[in-house]
Structure formats: C-alpha cells, structure tokens
N, C-alpha and C positions, 0 to 999 in steps of 0.2 A: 200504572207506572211500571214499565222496563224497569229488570235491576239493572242498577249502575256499581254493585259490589259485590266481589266475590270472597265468601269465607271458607277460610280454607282450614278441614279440620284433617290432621294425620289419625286413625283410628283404625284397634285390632280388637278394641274390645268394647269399650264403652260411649259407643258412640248416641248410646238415649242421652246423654249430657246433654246435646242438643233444646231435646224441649227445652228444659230450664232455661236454656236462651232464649228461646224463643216467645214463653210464657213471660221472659223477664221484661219480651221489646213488647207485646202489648199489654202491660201494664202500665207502663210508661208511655206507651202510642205510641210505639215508633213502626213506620212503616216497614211488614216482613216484604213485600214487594220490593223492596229495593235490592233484596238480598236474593243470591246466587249460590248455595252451600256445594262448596264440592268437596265430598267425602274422601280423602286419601288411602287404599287400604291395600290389603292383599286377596290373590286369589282362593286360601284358605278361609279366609273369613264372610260374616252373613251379608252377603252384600244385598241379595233378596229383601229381609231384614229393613237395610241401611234403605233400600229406595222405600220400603215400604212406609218407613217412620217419614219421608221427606212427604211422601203421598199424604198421609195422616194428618199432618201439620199444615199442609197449604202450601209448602215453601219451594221455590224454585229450588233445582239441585242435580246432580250427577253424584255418581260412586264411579270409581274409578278404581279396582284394582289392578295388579301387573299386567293380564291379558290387556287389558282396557285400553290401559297405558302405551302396552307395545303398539295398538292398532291405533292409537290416536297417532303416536311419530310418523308409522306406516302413510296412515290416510295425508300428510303433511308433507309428507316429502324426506322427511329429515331423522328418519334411522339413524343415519352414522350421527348423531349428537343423543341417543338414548340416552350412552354411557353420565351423561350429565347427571341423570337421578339413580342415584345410588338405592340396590336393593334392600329391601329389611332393612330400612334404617327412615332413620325420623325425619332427617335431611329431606326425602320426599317433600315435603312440604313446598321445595321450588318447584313440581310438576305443577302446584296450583299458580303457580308464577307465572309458566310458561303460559298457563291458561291462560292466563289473563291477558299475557300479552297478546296472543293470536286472537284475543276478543275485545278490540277497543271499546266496547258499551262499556267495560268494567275500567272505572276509574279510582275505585278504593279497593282493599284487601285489607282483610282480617286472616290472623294467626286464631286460632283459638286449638286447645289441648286438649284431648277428650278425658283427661283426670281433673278438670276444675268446673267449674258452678259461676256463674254468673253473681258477684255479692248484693246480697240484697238491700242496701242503701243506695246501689248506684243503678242508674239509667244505663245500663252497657253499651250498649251500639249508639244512644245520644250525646254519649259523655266521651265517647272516643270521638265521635266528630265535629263534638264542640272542641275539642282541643284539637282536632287538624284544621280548623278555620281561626284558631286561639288567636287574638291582636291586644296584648297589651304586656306587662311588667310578668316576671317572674326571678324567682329565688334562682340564682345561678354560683351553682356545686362548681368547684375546681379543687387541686390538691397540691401538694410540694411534688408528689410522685406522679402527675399526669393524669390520675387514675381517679373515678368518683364511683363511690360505695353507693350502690342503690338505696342501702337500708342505712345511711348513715344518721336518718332523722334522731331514730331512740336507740345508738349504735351501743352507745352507754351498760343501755339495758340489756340486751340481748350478745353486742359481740361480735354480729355476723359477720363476713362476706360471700357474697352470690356465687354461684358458680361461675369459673371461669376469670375471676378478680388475681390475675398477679398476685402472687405470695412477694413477690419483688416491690410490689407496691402497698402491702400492707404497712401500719403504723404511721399513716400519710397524716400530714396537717391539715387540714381542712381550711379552705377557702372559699368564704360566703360573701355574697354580694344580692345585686339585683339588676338586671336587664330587659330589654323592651325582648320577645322573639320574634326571629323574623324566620317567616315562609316555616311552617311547621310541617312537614311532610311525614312523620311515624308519631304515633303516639304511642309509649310503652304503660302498659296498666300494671301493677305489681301486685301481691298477692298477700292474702290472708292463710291459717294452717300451716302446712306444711312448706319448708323455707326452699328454694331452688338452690341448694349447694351442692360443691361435687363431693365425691369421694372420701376422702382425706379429710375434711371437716365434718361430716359426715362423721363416721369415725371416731373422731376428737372430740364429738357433741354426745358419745358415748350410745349411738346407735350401729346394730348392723344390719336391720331391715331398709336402711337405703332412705332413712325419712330425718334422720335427727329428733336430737330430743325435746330440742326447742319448738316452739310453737311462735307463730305470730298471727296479731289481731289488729284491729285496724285502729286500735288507739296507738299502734308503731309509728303510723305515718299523722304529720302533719301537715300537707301540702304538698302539692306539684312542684318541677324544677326543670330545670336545663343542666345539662355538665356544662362547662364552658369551654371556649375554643379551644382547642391544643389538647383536652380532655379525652380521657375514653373512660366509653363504662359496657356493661352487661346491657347486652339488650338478649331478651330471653322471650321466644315466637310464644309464649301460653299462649298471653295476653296483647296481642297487638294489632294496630291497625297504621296502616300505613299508605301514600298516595301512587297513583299508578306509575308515576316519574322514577321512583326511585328503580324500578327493577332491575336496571343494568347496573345497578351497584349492590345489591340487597340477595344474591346468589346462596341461597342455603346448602356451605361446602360438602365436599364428599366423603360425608364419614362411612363409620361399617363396613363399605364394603372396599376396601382397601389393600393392599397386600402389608399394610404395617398394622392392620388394626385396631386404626385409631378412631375413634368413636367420641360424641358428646361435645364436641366444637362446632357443630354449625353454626348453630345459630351465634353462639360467640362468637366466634371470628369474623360473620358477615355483618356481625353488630359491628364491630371496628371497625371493617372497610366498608359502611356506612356512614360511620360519625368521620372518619375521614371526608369522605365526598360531601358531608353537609357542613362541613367547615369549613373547606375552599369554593362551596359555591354557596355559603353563606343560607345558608338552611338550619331548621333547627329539628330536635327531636322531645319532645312534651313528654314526660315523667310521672308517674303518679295514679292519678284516679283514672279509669274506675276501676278497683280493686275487683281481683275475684278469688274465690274459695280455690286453693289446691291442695288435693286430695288424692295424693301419690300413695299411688299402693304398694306396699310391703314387698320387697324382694334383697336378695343378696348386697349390701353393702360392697361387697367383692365384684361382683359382676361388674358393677358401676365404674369403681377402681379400674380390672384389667382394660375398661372399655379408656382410660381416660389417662393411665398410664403413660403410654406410646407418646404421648403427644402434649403430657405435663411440662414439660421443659421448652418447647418450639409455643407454646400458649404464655411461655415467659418473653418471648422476642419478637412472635409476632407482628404486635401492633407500632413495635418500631422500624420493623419495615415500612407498614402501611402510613407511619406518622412523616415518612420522608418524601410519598412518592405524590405525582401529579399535581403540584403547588400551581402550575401556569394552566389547569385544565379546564375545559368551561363545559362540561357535561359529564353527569355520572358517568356514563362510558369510559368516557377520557381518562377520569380519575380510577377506575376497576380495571384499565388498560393497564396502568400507569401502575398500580401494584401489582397486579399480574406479572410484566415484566421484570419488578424488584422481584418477585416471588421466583422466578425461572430463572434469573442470570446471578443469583446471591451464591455465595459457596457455604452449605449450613454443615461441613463435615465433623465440625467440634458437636454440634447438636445432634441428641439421642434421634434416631429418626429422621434426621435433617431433610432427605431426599421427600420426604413426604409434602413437605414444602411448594419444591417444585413441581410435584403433583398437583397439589392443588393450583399453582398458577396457569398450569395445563389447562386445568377444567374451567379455569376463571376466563379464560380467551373461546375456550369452546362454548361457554358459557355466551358470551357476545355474540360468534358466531350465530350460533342457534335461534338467539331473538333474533338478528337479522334476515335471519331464512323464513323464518315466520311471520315476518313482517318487514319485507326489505325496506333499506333505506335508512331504517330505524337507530339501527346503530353504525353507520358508515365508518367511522372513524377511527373504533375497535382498535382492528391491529396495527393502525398507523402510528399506535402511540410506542415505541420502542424507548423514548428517554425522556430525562424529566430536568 
C-alpha cells in the first residue's frame, strides 16, 4: 500500500517520540504503510539522526530542514511565497501543508508534537480515523459566550481553560445537547499530563517552569463532542488529524517571526478560521479520543508570556471577525478569502498591535495563492472573494 497520509511532526529535539507512535500502530495493526512522516526541523539540528530513525522503523518519510525547504520552493517555482512559513517558529508545520497539497496521493494529515506519547488505552492513528469517517449522534458543547472549553467535561475539578480560550469568554454557561455530525473533516485528540495553557494561567496555577501545576488524567474526560454552530473553540496541532479538503482554510498563521513578535497563535487562530468554514459548509470537527501523554518540558514561564503578550488582546477579537465573514461561501477557499479580506480592510488602531492583523490577512491570500501555484486551478476563486 502507497501512503495515503502524511504526518507531519515540527521537531528540534525530540523527535525519537516517533517510535512510540509507531510501536503504538502495530499493536493495534494499524497499517505503517499508509503513513508518510515528514519531519519539520532546522538546519542546526540531527537531521542524519531524523532519517536514520525513519530508516530503522520501516516508515515512509522526509526531514526537511531550512536549506531543504528553501530548495523544495526553488525546485516548485514558487520562491516569492517562502515568506508563508515563518522561521524558528512552530507555525512550520503548514510547510507539511503545502506538502501535501503538491502531493495529491496524501489524503489525510496528522499534527503530532514531538513533546507527547501516544496514550496507551487508545489505538492512535485508528481512532483518529474512526472519528474522520464518524456517522452517528454526539454530545454537542455550545456556550452563552460563543465559546466551548475543551476541558469543560470535569471543569469542576480542575478549573482550566486551554490556551488561547478568550478571557472575554470565561464564566460561560454551558450548553449541552446532542446532534447527528455531519462530514467530519479534523479530528482534535486532547491530552493527558501536562495541560496546554498559555502564559497567564500558567502563572496563576502557581508554576513558572511553563507547565502548571495541575495535572490531567484521562479520568477528566468523559467522551467525545462537537462545539456547535456559531461555536468556537481551541483547536491545538499536538494531536490532530485532519482531511486533505480542508487546507485552504487550516493555514498555520505567521508567528515568531514577525516584526511585532507575536508568537503562540497559530494554531489557535487557524482553529477559528476553520470552525468558521466548517460551519458555513456544514462540516463538522470530532473532539476527544484518542488521548495522548503531553510532556512539555520545563522552561521560562516568561518566555511564553513575552512570546503571547503582543497579541493577547487581538486573540480577544479575532474570532469575531472571522465569525462575520463568507456566510454565502461554498468552498474553504471562499470562506479563508472572505476573512482574509475582513482581516485587511478592518481599522484595529484601538488594538495593541492591531496592524499585525493585517499582516496576517496578507499571508492568508498569499496563503491561497501558493496552493494555486502548486497545483493550479485548485483554488481559483481566492482573490475574487473581496466581500461578503
């Protein structure tokens, strides 16, 4: 069997993680064939190493660091859209994007985080793909504040919110129900250990090695879910798997390397202008299982901070940009146009940072662009979307 997926791991350090995954799919039989690992890194790091474990293992795979990189746009044509993946920064992770798109065999994509483990009650890679083919009821999360708490199962107990969860949206009422899903395109896995919060709670949970003090185990969760329409929440690249459709909406933004240096929003904010486009095209995103161990290593609670600082206050208004734009849109493109545009033509001068905004709408059309060039056709309709 050809892989038909490509997992895409960002790593500087700990990229043996891998086995554990991979130890985890044949216990469970899941086919490693199917899988394509492209390793995300830098030119500082073992990248010898990185192929040699992929050699080891059996597993289909590339390393990719910066040189790599540059010469893969080179060989493509498409240089002038580099700037799309941002250096030294985790956001990389859309280079495996692009990957994928220039390689139509690859129909699925996995997120996976070189600080987490694979949990040992779940089938990882068959449990993600039982829930992107998922057809029946589930528990569907809404709020009074728009907003659904990942961890709201034993919130009781714990307290939390995830990183990147509106402060604006804290002390929300919770809205349970149940719904059929329809067309599951990402499946988000959440996590055991160490909790994914930012800064500031961090902090406030009385840590400053960047980990908090709380712990979570898998007696937290009790089931999978949906936010429901009109909904946002934290989608967070550890643990994810997701279908090749979505990519022109799914752009992992341009942090770090920035002239406002804002940092630690990617994946959040392309979680929003995801759940946007699977709302107006009637899509769903699957919540829950299968858990895996995260195992963040010890560093400056500060760091974290200055990196998330910048852009704490525009992470408060974002998503209601996003929740206004491309209602009449009939393709992710459409609907990534369609916030792109609010993001470029908005006046954020009252917002710290505001102009970073427009930055990012920048990158979100160049963003379009680029799959286009690498696979014409694909996204025609891009820049024609100017209003909504």
């Amino acid at each position: 069997m050809s892989p038909d997926t490509c997992v895409v791991v960002p790593t500087i350090r700990e990229f043996e993680c891998m086995r554990a995954y991979f130890e985890n799919a044949r216990e469970h039989g899941f086919d490693l064939d199917r899988l394509f690992v492209l390793l995300v890194t830098e030119d500082f790091c073992e990248t010898e190493a990185m192929e040699a474990m992929l050699r080891e293992e059996g597993v289909a795979g590339a390393v990719f660091d910066g040189s790599r990189r540059a010469e893969w746009f080179a060989d493509r044509n498409v240089v002038e859209f580099s700037h799309v993946i941002p250096d030294a920064s985790h956001a990389e992770t859309s280079f495996g994007l692009l990957y994928m798109w220039a390689n139509p065999r690859f129909e699925y994509g996995f997120f996976i985080d070189d600080d987490t483990l694979p949990h040992e009650n779940f089938d990882f890679f068959g449990r993600h793909f039982e829930n992107l083919t998922y057809d029946g009821e589930l528990e569907e999360i809404g709020s009074s504040t728009q907003w659904v708490n990942v961890l709201y199962q034993d919130f009781d107990e714990h307290g939390l919110y995830p990183r990147g969860y509106p402060y604006s949206a804290m002390d929300e009422e919770v809205e349970r129900g149940t719904r059929e899903a329809n067309d599951v395109v990402a499946s988000q896995g959440l996590w055991t250990n160490v909790p994914d919060l930012d800064a500031v709670r961090i902090l406030l949970d009385g840590d400053l090695e960047g980990q908090a003090q709380t712990r979570l185990e898998a007696e937290h969760y009790d089931g999978d879910f949906l936010a429901a329409r009109g909904n946002y929440l934290t989608v967070c690249s550890m643990n994810l798997a997701f279908k090749r459709e979505v990519i022109p909406a799914f752009y992992q933004l341009p942090m770090d390397d920035n002239p406002w240096n804002v940092g630690r929003f990617d994946d959040i904010w392309s979680g929003v202008f995801l759940k946007r486009a699977c709302d107006v095209l009637d899509k769903d995103i699957h919540n829950g299982a299968p858990l895996c161990v995260h195992n963040k290593a010890a560093r400056s609670t500060f760091s974290d901070l200055n990196n998330e600082v910048p852009a704490l206050e525009l992470n408060e208004h974002v998503w209601e940009i996003a929740d206004g734009a491309g209602a009449t849109a009939d393709s992710y493109a459409e609907v990534f146009a369609a916030i792109a545009t609010a993001l470029t033509r908005g006046d954020y001068s009252e917002y710290e940072n505001g102009d970073f905004l427009t930055f990012v709408g920048e990158h979100m059309f160049d963003w379009l662009d680029c799959l286009d060039a690498l696979a014409p056709g694909t996204v025609p309709e891009a820049r024609a979307t100017t209003t909504d």
